[in-house]
N, C-alpha and C positions, 0 to 999 in steps of 0.2 A: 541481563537480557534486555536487547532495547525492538520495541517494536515500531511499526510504520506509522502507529498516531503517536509517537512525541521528535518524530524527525522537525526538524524547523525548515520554514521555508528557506526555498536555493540552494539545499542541500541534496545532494545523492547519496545512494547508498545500493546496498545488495541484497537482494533477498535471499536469506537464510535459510526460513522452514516455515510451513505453514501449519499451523495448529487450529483446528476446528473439527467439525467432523462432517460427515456424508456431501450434505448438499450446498452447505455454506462452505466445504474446502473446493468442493467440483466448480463453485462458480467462483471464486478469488483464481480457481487457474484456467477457467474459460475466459478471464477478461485480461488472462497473458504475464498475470503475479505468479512465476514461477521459481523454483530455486534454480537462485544465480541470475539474477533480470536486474539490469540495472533502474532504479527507479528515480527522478528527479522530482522532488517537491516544489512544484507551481507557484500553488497557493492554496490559501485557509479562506476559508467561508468567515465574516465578521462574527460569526457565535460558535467557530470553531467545528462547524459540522456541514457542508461536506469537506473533504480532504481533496484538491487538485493536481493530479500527475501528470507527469511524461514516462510514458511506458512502451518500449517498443516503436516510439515514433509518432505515436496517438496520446491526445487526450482522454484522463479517464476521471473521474469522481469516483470517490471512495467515501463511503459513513464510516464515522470514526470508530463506533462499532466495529466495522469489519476489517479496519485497520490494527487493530487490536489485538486480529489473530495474525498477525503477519510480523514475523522475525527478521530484523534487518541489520545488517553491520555496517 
């Protein structure tokens, strides 16, 4: 299982499935991390925490935390 915090930058990928529960899954898919979204990894923050994407066309940050619950292939 590989999740969304060990993608490396300039990489893409797919989201798979989202694991967390209640209100920390309700908002990974209010900011459009859905299964099957294709995601492009930006950039890394220099201490590794926030996570920088392209999602849907938008800029988003992601804490590496919440990247963690996020399945990708």
């Amino acid at each position: 299982m590989s999740t969304l915090k060990d993608v490396k930058v300039g990489q893409t990928v797919t989201v798979v499935k989202l694991h967390g529960q209640g209100a920390l899954k309700r908002r990974i898919m209010d900011m459009g991390l859905t299964k099957g979204t294709e995601v492009f990894v930006r950039k890394v923050a220099p201490l590794g925490d926030p996570i920088e994407l392209n999602v849907r066309g938008y800029e988003l940050s992601i804490r590496k935390e919440d990247a963690a619950n996020i399945e990708v292939e």
